[in-house]
C-alpha positions as CSV (number, residue, x, y, z in Angstrom):
1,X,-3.5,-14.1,-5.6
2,X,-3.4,-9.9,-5.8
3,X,-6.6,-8.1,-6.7
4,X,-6.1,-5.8,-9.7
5,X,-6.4,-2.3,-8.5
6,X,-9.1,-0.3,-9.2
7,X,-9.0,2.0,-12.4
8,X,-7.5,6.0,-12.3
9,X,-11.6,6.5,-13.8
10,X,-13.1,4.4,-10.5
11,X,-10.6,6.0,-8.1
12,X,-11.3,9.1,-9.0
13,X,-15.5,8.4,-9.0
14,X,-14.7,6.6,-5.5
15,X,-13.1,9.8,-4.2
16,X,-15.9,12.3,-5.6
17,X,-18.6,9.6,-3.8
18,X,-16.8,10.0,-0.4
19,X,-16.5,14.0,-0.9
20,X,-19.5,15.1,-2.1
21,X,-21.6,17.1,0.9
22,X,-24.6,15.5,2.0
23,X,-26.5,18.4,1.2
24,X,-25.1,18.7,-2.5
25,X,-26.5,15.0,-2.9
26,X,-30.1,16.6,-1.6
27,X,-29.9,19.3,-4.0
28,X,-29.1,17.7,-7.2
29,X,-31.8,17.7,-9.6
30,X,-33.7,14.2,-10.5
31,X,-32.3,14.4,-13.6
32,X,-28.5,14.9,-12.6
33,X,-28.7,12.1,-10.5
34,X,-30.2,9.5,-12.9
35,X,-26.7,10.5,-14.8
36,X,-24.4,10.3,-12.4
37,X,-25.6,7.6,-9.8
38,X,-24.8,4.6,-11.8
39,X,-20.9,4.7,-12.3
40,X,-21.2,6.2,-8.4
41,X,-23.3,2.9,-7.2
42,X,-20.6,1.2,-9.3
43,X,-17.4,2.3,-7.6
44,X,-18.4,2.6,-4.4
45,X,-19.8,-1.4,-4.7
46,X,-16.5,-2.3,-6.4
47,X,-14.8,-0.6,-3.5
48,X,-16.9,-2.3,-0.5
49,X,-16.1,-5.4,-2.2
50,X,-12.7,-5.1,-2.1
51,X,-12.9,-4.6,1.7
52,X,-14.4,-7.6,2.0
53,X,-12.2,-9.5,-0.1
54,X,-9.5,-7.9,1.6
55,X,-10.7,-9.2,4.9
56,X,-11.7,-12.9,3.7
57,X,-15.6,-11.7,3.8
58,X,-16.3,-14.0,0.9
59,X,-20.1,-13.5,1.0
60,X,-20.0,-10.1,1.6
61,X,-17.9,-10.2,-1.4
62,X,-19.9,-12.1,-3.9
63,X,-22.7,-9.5,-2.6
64,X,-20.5,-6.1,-3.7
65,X,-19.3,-7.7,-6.5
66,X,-22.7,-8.7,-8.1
67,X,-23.7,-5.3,-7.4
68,X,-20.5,-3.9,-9.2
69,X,-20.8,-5.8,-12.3
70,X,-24.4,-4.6,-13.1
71,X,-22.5,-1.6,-13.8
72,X,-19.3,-2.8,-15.4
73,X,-19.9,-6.8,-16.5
74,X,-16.8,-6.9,-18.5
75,X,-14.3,-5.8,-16.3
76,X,-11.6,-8.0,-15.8
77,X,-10.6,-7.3,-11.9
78,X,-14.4,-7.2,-10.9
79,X,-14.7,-10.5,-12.8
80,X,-11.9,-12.5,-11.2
81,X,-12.5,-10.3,-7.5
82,X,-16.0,-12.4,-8.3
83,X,-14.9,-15.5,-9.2
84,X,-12.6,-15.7,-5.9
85,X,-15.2,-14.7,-3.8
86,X,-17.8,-17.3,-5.8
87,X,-14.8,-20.0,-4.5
88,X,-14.8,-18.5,-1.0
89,X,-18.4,-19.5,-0.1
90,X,-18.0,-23.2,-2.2
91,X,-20.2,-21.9,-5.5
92,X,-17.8,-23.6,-8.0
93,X,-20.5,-23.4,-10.3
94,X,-21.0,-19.9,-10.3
95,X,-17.6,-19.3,-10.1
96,X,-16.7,-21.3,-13.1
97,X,-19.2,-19.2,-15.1
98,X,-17.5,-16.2,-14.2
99,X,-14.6,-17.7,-14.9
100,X,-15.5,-18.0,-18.5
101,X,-16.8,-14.7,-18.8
102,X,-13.4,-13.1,-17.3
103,X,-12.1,-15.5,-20.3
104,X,-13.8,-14.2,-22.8
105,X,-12.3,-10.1,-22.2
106,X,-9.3,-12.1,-22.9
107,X,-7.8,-11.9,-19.5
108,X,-4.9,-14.5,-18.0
109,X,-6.0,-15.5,-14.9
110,X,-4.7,-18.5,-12.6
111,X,-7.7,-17.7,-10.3
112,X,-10.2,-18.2,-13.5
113,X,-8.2,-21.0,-14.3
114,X,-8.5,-23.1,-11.3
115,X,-12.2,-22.7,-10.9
116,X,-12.3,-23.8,-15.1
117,X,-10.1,-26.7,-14.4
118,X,-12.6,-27.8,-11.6
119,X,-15.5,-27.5,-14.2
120,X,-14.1,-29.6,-16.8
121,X,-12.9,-32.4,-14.5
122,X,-15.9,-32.2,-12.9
123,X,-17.4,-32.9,-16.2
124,X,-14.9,-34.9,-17.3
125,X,-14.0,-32.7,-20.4
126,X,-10.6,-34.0,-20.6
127,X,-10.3,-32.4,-24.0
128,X,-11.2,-28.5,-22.7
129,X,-8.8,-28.7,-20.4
130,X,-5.9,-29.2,-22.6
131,X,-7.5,-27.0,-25.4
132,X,-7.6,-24.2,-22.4
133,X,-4.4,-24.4,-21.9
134,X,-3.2,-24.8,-25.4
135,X,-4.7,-21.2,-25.4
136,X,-2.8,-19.8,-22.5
137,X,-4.3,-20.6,-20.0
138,X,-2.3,-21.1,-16.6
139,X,-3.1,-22.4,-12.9
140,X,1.0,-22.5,-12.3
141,X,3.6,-24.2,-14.2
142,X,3.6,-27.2,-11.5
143,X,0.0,-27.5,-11.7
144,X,-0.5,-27.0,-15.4
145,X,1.8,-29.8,-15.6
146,X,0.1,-32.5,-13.5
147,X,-3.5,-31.3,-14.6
148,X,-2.0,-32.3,-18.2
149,X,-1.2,-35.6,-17.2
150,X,-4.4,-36.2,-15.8
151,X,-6.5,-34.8,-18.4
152,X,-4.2,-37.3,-20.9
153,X,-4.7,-40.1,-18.9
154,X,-8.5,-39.5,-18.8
155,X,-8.8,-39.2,-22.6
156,X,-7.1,-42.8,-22.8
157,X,-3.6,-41.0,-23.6
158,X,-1.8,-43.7,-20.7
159,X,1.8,-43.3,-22.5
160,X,1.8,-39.4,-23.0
161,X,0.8,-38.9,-19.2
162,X,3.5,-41.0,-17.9
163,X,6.2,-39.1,-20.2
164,X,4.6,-36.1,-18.2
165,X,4.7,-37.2,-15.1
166,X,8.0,-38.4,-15.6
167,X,9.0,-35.4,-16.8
168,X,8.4,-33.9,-13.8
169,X,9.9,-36.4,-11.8
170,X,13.4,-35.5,-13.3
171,X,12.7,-31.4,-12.6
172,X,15.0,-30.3,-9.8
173,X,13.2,-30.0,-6.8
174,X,9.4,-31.2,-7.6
175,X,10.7,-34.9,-8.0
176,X,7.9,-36.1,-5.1
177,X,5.3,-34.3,-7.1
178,X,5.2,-36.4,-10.4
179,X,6.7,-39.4,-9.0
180,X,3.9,-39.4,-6.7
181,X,1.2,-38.8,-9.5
182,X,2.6,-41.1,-11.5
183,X,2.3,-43.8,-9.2
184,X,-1.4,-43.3,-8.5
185,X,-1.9,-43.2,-12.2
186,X,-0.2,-46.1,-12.5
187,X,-2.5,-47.7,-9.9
188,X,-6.1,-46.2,-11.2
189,X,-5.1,-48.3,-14.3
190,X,-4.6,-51.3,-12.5
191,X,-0.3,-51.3,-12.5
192,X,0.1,-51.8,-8.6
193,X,3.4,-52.9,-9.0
194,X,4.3,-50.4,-11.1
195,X,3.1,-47.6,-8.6
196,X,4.4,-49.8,-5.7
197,X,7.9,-50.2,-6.9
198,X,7.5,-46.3,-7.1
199,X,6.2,-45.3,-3.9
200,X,8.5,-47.9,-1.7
201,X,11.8,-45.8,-3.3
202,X,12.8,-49.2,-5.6
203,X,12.4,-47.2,-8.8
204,X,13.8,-43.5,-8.4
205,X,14.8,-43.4,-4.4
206,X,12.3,-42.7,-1.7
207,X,10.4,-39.4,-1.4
208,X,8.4,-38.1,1.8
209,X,4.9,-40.0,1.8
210,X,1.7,-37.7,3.5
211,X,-1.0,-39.3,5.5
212,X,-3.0,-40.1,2.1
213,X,0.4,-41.2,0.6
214,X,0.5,-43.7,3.4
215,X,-3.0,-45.2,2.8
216,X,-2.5,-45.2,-1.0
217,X,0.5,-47.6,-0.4
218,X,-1.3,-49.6,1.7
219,X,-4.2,-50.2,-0.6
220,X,-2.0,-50.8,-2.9
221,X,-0.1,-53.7,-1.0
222,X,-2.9,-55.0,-0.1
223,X,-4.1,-55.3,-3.7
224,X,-0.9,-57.1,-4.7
225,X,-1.8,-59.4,-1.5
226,X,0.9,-58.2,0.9
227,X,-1.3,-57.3,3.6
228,X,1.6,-57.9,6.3
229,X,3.7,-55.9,5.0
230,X,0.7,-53.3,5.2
231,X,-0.3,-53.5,8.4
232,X,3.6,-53.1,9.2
233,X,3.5,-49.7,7.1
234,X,0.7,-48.3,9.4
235,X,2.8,-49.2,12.4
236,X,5.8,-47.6,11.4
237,X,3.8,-44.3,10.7
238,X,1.0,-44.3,13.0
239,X,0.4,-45.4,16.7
240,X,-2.6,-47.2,17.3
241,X,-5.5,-45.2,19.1
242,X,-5.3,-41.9,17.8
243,X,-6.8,-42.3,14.3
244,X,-10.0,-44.2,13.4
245,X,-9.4,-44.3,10.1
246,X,-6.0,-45.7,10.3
247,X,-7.1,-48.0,13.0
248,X,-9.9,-49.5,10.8
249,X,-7.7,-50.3,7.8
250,X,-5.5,-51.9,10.7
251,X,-8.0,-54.3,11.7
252,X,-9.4,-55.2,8.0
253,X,-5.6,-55.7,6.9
254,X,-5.5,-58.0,10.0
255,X,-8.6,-60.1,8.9
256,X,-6.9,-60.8,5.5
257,X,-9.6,-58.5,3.6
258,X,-8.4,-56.8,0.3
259,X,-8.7,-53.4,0.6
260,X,-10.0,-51.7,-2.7
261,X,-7.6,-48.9,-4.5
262,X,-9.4,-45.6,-3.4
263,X,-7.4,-42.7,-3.1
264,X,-7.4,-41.8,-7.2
265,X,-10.2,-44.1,-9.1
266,X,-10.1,-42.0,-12.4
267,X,-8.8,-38.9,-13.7
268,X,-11.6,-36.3,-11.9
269,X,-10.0,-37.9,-8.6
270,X,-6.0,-37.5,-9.9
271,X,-7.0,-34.0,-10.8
272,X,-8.7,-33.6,-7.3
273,X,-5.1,-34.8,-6.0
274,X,-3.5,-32.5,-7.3
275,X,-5.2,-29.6,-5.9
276,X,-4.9,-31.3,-2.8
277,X,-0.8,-32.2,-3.0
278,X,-0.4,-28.2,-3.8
279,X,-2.7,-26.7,-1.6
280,X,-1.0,-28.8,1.3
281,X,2.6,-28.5,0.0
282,X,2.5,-24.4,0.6
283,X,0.3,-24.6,3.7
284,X,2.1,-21.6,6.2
285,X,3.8,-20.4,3.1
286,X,1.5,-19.3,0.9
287,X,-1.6,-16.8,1.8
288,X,-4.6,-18.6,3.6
289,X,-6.7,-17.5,0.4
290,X,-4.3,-18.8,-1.9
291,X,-4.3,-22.7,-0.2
292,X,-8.0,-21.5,0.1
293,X,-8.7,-21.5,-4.1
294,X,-6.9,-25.2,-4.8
295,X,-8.0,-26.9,-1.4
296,X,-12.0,-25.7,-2.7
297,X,-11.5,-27.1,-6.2
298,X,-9.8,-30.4,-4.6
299,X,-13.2,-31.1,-2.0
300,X,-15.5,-29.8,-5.1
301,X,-13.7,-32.4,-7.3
302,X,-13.8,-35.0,-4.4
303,X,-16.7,-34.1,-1.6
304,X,-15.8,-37.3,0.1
305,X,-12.0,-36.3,0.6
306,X,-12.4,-35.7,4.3
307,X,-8.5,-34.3,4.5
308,X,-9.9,-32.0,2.1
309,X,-13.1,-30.6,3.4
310,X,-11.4,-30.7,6.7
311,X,-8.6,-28.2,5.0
312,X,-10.8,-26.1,3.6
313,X,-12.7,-25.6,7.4
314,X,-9.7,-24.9,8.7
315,X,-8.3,-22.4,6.8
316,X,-11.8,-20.9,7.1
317,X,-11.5,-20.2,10.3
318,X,-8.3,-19.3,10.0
319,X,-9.4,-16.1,7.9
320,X,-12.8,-15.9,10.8
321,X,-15.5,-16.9,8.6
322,X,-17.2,-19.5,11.1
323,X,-20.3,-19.7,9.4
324,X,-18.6,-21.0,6.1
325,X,-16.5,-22.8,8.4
326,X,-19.3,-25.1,9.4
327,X,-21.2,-25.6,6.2
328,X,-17.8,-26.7,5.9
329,X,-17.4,-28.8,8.3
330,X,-20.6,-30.3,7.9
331,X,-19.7,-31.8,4.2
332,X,-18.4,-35.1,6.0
333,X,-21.3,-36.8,6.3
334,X,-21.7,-39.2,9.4
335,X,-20.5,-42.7,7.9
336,X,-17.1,-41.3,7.5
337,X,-14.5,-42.1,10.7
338,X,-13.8,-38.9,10.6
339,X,-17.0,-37.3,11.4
340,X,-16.4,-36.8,14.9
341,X,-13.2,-34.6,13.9
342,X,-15.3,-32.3,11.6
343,X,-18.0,-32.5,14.8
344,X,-16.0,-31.2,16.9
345,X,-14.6,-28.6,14.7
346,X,-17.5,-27.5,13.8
347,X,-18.8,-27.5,17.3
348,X,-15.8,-24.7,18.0
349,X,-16.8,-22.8,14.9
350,X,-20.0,-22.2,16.5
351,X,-18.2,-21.0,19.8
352,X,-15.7,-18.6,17.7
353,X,-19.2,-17.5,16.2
354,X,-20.9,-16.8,19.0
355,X,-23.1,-19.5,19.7
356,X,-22.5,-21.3,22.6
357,X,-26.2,-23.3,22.9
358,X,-25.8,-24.5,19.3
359,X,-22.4,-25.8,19.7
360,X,-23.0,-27.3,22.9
361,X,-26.2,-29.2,21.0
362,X,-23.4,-30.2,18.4
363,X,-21.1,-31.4,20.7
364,X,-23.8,-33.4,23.2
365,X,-25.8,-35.1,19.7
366,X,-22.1,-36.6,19.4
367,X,-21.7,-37.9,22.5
368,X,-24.6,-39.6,22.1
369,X,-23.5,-41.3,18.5
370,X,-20.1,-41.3,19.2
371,X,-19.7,-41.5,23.1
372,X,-17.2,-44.4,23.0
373,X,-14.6,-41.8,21.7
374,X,-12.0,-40.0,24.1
375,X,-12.0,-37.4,22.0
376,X,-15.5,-36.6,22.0
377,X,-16.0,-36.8,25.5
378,X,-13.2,-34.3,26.0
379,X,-14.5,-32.0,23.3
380,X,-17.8,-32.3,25.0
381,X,-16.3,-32.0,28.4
382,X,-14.3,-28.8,27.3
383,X,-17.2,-27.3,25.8
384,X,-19.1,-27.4,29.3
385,X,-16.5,-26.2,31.2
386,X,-16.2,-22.8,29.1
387,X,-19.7,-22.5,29.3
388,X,-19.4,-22.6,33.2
389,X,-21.7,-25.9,33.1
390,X,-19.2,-27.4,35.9
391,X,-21.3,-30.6,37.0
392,X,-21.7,-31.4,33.0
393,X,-17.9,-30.5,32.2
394,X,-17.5,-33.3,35.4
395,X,-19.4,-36.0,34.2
396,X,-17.7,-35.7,30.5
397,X,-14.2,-35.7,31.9
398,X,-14.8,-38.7,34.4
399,X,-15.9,-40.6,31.5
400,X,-12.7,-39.5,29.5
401,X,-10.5,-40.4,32.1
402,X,-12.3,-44.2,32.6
403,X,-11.8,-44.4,29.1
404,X,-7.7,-44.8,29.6
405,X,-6.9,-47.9,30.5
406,X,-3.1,-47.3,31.5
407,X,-2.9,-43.3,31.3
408,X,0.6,-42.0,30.2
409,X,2.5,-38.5,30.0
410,X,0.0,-37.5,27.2
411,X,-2.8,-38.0,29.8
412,X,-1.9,-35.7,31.8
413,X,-4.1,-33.0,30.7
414,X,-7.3,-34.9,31.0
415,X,-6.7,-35.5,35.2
416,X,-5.7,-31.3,35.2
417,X,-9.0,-30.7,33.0
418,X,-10.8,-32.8,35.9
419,X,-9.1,-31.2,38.8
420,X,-9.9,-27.7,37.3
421,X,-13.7,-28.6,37.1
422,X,-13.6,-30.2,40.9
423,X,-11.8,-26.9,41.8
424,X,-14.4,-24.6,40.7
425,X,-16.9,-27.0,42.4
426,X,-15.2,-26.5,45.3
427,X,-14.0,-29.7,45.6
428,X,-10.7,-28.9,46.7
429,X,-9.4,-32.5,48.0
430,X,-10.9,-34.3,44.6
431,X,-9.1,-31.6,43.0
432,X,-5.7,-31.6,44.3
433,X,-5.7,-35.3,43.7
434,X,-6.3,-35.2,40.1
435,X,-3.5,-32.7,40.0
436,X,-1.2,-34.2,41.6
437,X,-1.9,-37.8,39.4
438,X,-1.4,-35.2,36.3
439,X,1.5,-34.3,38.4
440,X,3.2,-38.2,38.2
441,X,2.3,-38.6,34.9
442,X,4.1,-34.9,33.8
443,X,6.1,-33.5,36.4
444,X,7.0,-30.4,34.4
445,X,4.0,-28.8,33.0
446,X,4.1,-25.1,33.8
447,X,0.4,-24.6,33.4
448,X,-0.6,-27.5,35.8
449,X,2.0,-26.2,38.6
450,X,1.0,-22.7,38.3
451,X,-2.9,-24.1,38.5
452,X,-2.3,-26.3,41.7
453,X,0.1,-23.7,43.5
454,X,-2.3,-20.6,42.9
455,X,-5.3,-23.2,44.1
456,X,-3.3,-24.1,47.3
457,X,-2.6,-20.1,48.0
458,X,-6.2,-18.7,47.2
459,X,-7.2,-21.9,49.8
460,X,-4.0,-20.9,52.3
461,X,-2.7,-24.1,52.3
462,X,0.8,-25.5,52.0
463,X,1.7,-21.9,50.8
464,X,5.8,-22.9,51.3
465,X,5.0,-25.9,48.5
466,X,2.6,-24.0,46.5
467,X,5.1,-21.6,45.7
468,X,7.8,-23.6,45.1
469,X,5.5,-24.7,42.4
470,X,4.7,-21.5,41.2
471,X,8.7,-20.8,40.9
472,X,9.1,-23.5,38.6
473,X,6.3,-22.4,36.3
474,X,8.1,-19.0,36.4
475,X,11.6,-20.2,35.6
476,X,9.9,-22.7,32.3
477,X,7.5,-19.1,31.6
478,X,9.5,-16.0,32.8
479,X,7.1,-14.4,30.5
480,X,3.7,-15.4,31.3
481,X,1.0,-13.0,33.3
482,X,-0.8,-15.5,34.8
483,X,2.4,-17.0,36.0
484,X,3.8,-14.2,37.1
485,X,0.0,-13.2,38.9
486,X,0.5,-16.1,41.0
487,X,3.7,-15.6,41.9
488,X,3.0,-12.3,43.5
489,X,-0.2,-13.8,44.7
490,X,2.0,-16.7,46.6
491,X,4.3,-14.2,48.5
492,X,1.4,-12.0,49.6
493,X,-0.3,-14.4,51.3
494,X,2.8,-15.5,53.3
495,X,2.6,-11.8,54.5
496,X,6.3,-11.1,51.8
497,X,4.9,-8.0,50.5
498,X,7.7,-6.2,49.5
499,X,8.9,-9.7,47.2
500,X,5.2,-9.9,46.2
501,X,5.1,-6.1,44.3
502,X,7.6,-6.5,41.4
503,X,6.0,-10.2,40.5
504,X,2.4,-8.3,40.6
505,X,3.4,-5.0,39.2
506,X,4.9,-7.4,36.0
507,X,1.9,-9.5,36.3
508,X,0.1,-6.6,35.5
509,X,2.2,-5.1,32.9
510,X,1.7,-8.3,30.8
511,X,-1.9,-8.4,31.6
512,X,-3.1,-4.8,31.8
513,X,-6.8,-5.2,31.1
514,X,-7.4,-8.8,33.8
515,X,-9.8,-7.5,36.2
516,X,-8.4,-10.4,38.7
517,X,-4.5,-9.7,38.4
518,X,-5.2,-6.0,39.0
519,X,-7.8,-6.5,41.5
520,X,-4.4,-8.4,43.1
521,X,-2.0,-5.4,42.6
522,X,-4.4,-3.5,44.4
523,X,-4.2,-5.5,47.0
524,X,-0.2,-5.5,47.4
525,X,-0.1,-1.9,47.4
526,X,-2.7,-1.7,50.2
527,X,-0.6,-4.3,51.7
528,X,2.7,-2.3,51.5
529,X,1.0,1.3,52.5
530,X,0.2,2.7,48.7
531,X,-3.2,3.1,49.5
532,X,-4.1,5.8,47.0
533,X,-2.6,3.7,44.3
534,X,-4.2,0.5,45.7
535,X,-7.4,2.4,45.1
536,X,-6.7,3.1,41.9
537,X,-6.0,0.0,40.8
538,X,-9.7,-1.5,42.2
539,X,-11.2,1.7,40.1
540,X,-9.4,-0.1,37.4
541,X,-10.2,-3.6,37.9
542,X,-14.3,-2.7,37.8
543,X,-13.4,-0.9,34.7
544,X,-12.8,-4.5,32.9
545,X,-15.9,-6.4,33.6
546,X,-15.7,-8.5,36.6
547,X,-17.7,-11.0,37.5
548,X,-20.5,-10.2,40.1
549,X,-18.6,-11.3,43.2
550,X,-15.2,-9.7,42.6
551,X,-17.3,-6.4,41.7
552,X,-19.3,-6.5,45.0
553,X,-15.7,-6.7,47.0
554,X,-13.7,-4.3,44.4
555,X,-17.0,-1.9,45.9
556,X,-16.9,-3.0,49.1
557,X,-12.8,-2.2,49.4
558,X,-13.3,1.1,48.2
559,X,-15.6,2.0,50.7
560,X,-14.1,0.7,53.7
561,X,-10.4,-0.2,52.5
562,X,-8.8,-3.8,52.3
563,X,-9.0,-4.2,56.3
564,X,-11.8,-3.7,56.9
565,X,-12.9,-6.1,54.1
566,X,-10.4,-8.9,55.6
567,X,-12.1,-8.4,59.4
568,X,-15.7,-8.9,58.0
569,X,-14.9,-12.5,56.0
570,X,-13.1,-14.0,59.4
571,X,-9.8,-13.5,57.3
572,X,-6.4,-13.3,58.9
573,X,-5.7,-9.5,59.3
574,X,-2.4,-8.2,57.1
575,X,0.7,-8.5,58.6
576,X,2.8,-5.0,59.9
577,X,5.2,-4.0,57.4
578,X,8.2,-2.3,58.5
579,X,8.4,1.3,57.5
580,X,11.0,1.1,54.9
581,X,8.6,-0.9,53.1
582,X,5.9,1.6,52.7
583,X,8.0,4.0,50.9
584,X,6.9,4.5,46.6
């Protein structure tokens, strides 16, 4: 939702606070001060917080906006600024008493109202929520509508909330919406039928089911005893292997167990739901902050709604804010089959926030609860490998790959991710292998033959199939640096300088700040007789933080030029280049 702007009266205090000399400030008598520095203190707060909330800073936010509303506690935009920021870091309570106090200046707000809607389901004061919006208050006419059901349905009111849901089921366009509420309505109250005759099409035609759609359905067949059909739902929509959660409903459908309605037990939960249906029917429409507000109030409403905690992380880190991210994250609490997901993710939070060690600690106390996982060990075994930890990243990603019984196209990546750890060992022939089993399994993956061809150049072997391989990557990424890099770095190692300067100079044109790629161009215009531009380019390259290695040759080749650099390792010297080549 927009922020209200500021005020002509805070603009204008805002302005005099930025303009006024430093010295003036000095001057000014005790007295002046105590007069003036109050509405001052106020705008400039009012305006740092709306920095912050303009950059998804949610606890810098609730910080500027406390401060602001010392000065001005009744103003409406500070109040709802507040109440969104409140939301931002998970205080619903807080925010909901904002919420009330932007209420009472008599101010609409849908932000207000969605953190007041979360209160009173929370409490399960059915009765303020339709007196709320008797009075005007609105969270969106689709929401408004389904909240009213809910609340109806939690005050006893069964009939009136499915003439509302049905309503809504006849409304052009949000058919799925209140056909799908009704249904879990229907089965809260103990009509399975009823919401299973809805949900399989038989009473209004079939509408799109989402992953929780899926499982309600299931539940509910299995409650009418129909746990075949059931476990043939879950097939048709889910492969086996790639989602505990789905798997483990599989297997206790299997054994004949009843599986207990869960998805909406009461109203609080069908309210929940509905947070949840609109905060993931306008995900990559709507703003981050928007989806943001509604998926908070579902995982307040529902903390054990792992979809819904795992939403709200997500679009955390969307907006950068990896430190709410993994408080986030670390709301699904270990008995869930979905812990490891919100493990992992909040692992890579803590690498996106700068803290390698703790999210290495996060990822290896996982591996030990949860080693039988693939995904684990691959998270685990990524983690090590960015951190350099090669013989760790190793051991992770052998266990992965003994994990697969009968590896297929989508396993490609986890022999690559093996053969690049082997490679930076300097296990070249373990390596190579690896690549070429990901190679059998995916024949076309740019980024695995660009890997194995530059690896077979930098080595000098089978240059004439290396770049073959590179030229396919090109022709499936024409556009790609690294690509490109390799390209050039293929034909000038098979001495084809003058083909190796337009792949390196675009290589470098994509990639202007790689320390590596124009450490290479260097090279190719030593090789074709720039040499003053070949120079330049090594200035350049130690300009963009090197590793210690490529700085100590980038030196060394300015001192004494590329040959001379070339005769001291035992390398081949460059080949002659005719003089037409040499030529700018």
């Amino acid at each position: 939702m927009p922020f209200h702007l500021p005020s002509r009266k805070q603009m204008l205090l805002a302005s005099a606070l930025m303009l006024l000399p430093f010295t003036a400030l000095a001057e000014t008598s005790t007295a002046n001060a105590d007069a003036s520095e109050a509405p001052l203190a106020g705008a400039g707060a009012y305006l740092a917080a709306a920095v912050a909330a303009s950059e998804s800073d949610y606890a810098a936010a609730v910080e500027w906006y406390g401060r602001a509303l010392t000065s001005d506690a009744d103003n409406p935009a500070l109040l709802e600024g507040a109440v969104l920021a409140h939301v931002g870091i998970g205080d619903m309570e807080t925010a909901a008493k904002l919420a009330r106090d932007l209420q009472a200046t008599g101010a609409k707000s849908q932000i207000g109202t969605v953190a007041l809607i979360a209160d009173n389901a929370k409490r399960e004061d059915y009765e303020a929520i339709l007196k709320e919006q008797a009075a005007g208050g609105s969270a969106g006419a689709v929401l408004d509508e389904l909240v009213k059901a809910w609340a109806k349905l939690g005050l006893g009111r069964m009939s009136e909330a499915t003439e509302a849901f049905d309503k809504m089921a006849k409304t052009k366009g949000l058919e799925a919406f209140g056909l799908y509420h009704k249904a879990l309505a229907l089965a809260s109250a103990g009509d399975y039928e009823g919401a299973e005759n809805i949900l399989s099409g038989k009473t209004a035609g079939s509408f799109p089911l989402s992953r929780r759609g899926v499982i309600a359905t299931v539940e509910i067949l299995s409650q009418l005893e129909r746990n075949p059909e059931a476990v043939e739902m879950l097939d048709r929509n889910f492969s086996s292997g790639n989602d505990l959660e789905i798997d483990d409903l599989r297997r206790r459908l299997s054994a004949g167990e009843p599986l207990p309605f869960t998805i909406v037990r009461n109203a609080s939960d069908g309210i929940s739901e509905v947070f949840f249906s609109m905060a993931n029917a306008v995900r990559g429409e709507a703003d981050a902050t928007y989806i943001l507000l509604h998926a908070r109030a579902a995982a307040y409403l529902r903390p054990e709604n792992a979809e819904a905690q795992l939403l709200v992380a997500g679009l955390l880190e969307q907006q950068r804010q990896h430190d709410l991210a993994t408080q986030a994250y670390a709301q699904v609490q270990p008995s869930d089959l979905n812990f490891h997901i919100a493990e992992i993710g909040r692992a890579n939070a803590s690498f996106a926030a700068g803290r390698p060690e703790a999210a290495l600690e996060i990822l290896q106390g996982l591996a030990r609860a949860h080693g039988d996982i693939l995904a684990v060990q691959v998270a685990l075994a990524d983690g090590m490998r960015r951190e350099k930890r090669y013989d760790e990243a190793y051991k992770a990603y052998d266990a992965a790959v003994k994990m697969v019984e009968k590896p297929n196209a989508r396993h490609w990546v986890l022999f690559y991710s093996r053969g690049v750890v082997s490679d930076q060992l300097r296990n070249y022939d373990a390596a190579e292998a690896d690549f070429r089993r990901a190679m059998a399994l995916s024949p076309n993956e740019p980024e695995l033959l660009n890997y194995l061809g530059y690896s077979l150049v930098d080595q000098g072997r089978k240059l004439d199939e290396a770049l073959g391989m590179i030229k396919r990557a090109v022709i499936m990424r024409p556009d790609s640096g690294a690509i490109l890099d390799s390209l050039g770095w293929a034909y000038y190692r098979l001495g084809r300088y003058k083909e190796a300067l337009p792949a390196m100079e675009q290589a470098s044109l994509r990639m202007a700040v790689d320390a590596t790629v124009t450490d290479h161009l260097g090279d190719v215009y030593w090789a074709v007789g720039r040499k003053r531009e070949a120079e330049y380019q090594w200035h350049r390259a130690l300009s963009y933080g090197p590793d210690d290695k490529l700085a100590a040759r980038l030196r060394l080749k300015l001192a004494k030029g590329l040959d001379a650099v070339l005769a001291a390792e035992g390398a081949a010297p460059l080949k002659p280049l005719e003089a037409a080549a040499v030529t700018p």
